[in-house]
VEXVOTI-830133 format. One record per residue (C-alpha): residue number from 0; x, y, z. Coordinates in nm, 2 decimals, padded with zeros to 4 digits. Example, Ala and Ser with C-alpha at 12.3 -4.5 7.8 and 13.67 -1.06 7.14 Angstrom:
<recs>
0 | 01.23 | -00.45 | 00.78;
1 | 01.37 | -00.11 | 00.71;
</recs>
This chain:
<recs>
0 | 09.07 | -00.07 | 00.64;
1 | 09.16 | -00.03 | 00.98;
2 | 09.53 | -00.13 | 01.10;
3 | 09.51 | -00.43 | 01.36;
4 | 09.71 | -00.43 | 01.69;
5 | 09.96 | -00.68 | 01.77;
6 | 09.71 | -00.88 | 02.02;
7 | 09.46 | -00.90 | 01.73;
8 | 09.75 | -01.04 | 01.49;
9 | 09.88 | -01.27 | 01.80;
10 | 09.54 | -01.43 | 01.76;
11 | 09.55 | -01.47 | 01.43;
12 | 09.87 | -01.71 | 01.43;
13 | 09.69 | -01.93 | 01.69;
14 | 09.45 | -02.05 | 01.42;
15 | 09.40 | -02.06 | 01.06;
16 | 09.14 | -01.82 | 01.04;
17 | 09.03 | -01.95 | 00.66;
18 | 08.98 | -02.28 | 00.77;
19 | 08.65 | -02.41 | 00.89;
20 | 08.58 | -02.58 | 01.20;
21 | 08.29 | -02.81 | 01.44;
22 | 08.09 | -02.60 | 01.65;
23 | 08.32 | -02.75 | 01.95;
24 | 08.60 | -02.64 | 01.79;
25 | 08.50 | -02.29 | 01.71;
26 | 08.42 | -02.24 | 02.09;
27 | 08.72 | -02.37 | 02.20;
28 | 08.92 | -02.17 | 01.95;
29 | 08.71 | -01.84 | 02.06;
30 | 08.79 | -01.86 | 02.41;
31 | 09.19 | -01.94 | 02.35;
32 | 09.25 | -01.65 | 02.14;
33 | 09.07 | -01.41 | 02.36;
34 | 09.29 | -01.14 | 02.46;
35 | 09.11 | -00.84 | 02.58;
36 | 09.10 | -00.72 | 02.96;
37 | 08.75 | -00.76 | 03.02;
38 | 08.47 | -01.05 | 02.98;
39 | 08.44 | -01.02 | 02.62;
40 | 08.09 | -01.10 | 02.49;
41 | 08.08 | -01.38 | 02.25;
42 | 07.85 | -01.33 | 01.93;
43 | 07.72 | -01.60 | 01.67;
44 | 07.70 | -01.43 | 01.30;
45 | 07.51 | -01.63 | 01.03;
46 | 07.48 | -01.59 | 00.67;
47 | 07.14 | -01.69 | 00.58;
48 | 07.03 | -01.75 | 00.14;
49 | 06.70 | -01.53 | 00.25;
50 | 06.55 | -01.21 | 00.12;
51 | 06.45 | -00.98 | 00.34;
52 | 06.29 | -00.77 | 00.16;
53 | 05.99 | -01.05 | 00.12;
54 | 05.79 | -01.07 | 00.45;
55 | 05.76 | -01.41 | 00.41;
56 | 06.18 | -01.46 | 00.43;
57 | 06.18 | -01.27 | 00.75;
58 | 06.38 | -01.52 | 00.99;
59 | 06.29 | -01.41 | 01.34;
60 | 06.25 | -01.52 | 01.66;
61 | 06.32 | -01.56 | 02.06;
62 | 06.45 | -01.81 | 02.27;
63 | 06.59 | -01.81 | 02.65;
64 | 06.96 | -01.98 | 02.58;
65 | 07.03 | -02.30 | 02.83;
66 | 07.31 | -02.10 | 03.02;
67 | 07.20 | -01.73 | 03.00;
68 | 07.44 | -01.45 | 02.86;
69 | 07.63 | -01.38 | 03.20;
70 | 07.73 | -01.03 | 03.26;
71 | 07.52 | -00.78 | 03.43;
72 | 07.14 | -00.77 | 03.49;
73 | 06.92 | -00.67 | 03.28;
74 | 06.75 | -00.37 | 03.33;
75 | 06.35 | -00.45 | 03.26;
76 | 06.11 | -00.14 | 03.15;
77 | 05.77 | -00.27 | 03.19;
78 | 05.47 | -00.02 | 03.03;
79 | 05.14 | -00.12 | 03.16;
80 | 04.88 | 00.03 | 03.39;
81 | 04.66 | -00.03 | 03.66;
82 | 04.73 | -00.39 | 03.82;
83 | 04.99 | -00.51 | 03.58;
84 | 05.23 | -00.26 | 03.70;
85 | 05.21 | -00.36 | 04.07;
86 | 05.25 | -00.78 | 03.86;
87 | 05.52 | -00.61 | 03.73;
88 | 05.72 | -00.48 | 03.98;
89 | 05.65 | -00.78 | 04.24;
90 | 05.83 | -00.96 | 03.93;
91 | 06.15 | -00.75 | 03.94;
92 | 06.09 | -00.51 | 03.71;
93 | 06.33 | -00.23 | 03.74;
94 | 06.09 | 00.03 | 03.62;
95 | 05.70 | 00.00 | 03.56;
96 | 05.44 | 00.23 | 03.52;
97 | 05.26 | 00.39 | 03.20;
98 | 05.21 | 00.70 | 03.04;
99 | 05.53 | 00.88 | 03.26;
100 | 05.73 | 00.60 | 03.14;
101 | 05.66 | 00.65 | 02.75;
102 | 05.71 | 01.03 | 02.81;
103 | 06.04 | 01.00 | 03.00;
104 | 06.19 | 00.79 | 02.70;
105 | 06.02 | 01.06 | 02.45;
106 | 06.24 | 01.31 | 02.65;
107 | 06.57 | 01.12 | 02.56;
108 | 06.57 | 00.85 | 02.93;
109 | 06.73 | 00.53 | 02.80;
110 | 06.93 | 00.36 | 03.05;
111 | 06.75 | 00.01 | 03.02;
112 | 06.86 | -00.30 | 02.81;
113 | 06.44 | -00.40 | 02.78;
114 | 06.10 | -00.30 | 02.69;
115 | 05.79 | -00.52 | 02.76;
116 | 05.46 | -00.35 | 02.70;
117 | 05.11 | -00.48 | 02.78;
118 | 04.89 | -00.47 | 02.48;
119 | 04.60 | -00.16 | 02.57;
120 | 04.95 | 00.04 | 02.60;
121 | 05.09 | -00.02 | 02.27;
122 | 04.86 | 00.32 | 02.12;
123 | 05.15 | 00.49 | 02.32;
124 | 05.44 | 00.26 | 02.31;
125 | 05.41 | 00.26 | 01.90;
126 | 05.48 | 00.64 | 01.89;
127 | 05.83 | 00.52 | 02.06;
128 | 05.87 | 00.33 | 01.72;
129 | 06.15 | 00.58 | 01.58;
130 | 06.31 | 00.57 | 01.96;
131 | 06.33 | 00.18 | 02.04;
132 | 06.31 | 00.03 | 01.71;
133 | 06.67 | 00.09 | 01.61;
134 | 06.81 | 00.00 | 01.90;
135 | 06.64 | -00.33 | 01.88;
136 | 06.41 | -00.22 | 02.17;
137 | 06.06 | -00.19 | 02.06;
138 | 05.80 | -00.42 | 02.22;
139 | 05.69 | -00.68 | 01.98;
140 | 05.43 | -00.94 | 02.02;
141 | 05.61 | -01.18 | 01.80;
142 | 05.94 | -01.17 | 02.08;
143 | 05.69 | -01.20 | 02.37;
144 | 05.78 | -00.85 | 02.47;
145 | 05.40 | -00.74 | 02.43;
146 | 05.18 | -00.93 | 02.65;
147 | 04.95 | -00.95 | 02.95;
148 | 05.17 | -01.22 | 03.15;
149 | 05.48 | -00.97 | 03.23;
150 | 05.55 | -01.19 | 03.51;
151 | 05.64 | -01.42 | 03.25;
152 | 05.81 | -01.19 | 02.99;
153 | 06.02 | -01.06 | 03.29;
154 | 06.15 | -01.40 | 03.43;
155 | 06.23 | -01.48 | 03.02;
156 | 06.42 | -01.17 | 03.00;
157 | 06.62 | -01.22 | 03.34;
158 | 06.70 | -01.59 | 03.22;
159 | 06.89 | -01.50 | 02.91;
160 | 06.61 | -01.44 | 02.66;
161 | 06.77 | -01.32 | 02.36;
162 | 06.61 | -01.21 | 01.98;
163 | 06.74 | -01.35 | 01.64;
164 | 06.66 | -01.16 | 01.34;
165 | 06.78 | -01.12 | 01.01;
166 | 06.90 | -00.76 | 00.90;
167 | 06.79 | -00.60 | 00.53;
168 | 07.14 | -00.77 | 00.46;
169 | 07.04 | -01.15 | 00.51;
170 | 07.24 | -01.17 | 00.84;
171 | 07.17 | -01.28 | 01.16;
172 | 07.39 | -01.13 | 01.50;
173 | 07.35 | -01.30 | 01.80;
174 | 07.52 | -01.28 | 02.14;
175 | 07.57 | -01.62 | 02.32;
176 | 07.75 | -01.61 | 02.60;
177 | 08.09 | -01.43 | 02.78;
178 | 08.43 | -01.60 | 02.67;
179 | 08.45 | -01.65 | 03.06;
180 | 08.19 | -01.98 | 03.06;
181 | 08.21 | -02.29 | 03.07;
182 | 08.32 | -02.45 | 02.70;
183 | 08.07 | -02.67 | 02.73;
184 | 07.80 | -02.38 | 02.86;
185 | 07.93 | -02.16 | 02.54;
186 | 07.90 | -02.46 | 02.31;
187 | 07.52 | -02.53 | 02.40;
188 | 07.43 | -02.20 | 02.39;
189 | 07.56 | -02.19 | 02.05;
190 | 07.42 | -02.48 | 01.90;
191 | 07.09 | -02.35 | 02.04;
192 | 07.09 | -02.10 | 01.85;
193 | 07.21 | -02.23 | 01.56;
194 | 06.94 | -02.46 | 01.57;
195 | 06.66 | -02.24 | 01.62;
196 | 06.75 | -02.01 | 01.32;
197 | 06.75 | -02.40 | 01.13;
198 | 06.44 | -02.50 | 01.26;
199 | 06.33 | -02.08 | 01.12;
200 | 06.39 | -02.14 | 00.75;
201 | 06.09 | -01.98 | 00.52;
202 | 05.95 | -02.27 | 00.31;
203 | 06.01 | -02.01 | 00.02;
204 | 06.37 | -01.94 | 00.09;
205 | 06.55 | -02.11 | -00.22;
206 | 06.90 | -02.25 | -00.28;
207 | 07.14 | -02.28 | -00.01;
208 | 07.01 | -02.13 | 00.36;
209 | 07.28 | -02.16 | 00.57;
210 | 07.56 | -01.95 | 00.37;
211 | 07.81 | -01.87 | 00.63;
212 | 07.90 | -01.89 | 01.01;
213 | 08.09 | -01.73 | 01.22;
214 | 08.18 | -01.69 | 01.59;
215 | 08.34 | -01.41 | 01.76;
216 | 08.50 | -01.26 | 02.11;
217 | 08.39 | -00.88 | 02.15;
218 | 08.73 | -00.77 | 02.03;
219 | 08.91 | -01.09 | 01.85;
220 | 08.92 | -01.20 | 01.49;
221 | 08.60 | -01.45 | 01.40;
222 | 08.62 | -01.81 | 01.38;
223 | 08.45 | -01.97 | 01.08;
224 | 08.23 | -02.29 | 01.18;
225 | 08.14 | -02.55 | 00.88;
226 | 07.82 | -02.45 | 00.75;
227 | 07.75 | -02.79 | 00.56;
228 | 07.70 | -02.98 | 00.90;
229 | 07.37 | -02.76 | 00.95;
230 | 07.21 | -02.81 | 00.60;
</recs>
């Protein structure tokens, strides 16, 4: 196990790490132990009583958070051709175009935190599968991410749009915010998510859903949030 520095074990007397707290609590608890020198990210982790292995306990999903995720811009990839890559740029599509754009990825190009793809370009897109999919970046039509209204997809992205999916472990990871907002911003943004991944439970997950919860700055120790107040 790695040894922790003495700002991560400063944070871990503010607290009491093993107890659970309210969603308001846990936010305000993130954001006063934050010590790092930079605008941490702050990311919900949930437990979820799901298997993933069935593809009917796949818990996934998309939603644009009240307040954004803060940091940089996004930069937007749109693959599509003819008029939907003029649609696209007009929207504020960093890069558009079609067959160029699949082969500059092929060729190792990934400086771009977003793929949308219009549907008659997916034959091409798919053979990115090994590329994108790993680094969560594969269009999907599921996400929204593969679609004729990129005008649409693009604005989503650009307004905080983020993805919630379960891993082959039953977890979910999911950034919410920067510790630098607003309590208040962090804590809807939170709950939002929280909610959504309720509101996603499979009718044939059995026993108890919501396992565990956690919430976390980029480089401090977690803080656990009471998992009974969402069952």
């Amino acid at each position: 196990m790695a040894k922790k520095g003495k700002k991560y074990l400063a944070a871990l007397e503010k607290y009491e790490p093993q107890n659970k707290y309210t969603t308001q609590e846990a936010v305000k608890t993130v954001k006063e132990i934050a010590f790092a020198n930079f605008d941490e990210t702050v990311e919900l982790t949930m437990w979820l009583g799901v298997d993933p292995r069935k593809a009917d306990q796949l818990v996934r999903g998309t939603l644009v958070l009240p307040h954004g995720l803060g940091g940089k811009d996004k930069v937007i990839v749109v693959i599509a051709q003819g008029e939907k890559v003029k649609e696209a740029e007009e929207a504020g599509a960093d890069f558009a175009g079609g067959e160029e754009l699949v082969d500059k990825i092929k060729g190792g190009w990934l400086d771009f935190d977003a793929v949308i793809a219009t549907p008659d370009m997916m034959r091409s897109v798919g053979m990115l599968g090994k590329v994108l999919g790993p680094r969560g970046l594969m269009p999907n039509p599921k996400t929204g991410t593969v679609t004729m209204d990129v005008k649409n997809a693009i604005e989503e992205t650009k307004a905080g749009k983020v993805e919630y999916r379960v891993d082959k472990t039953g977890v979910i990871h999911t950034p919410v915010g920067k510790v630098s907002f607003d309590e208040s911003k962090l804590l809807e943004n939170t709950k939002a998510i929280i909610s959504a991944v309720v509101k996603a439970k499979p009718t044939t997950a059995k026993g108890r859903y919501i396992k565990k919860v956690n919430l976390a700055a980029t480089m401090s120790p977690g803080v656990l949030i009471d998992e009974t107040a969402f069952a």
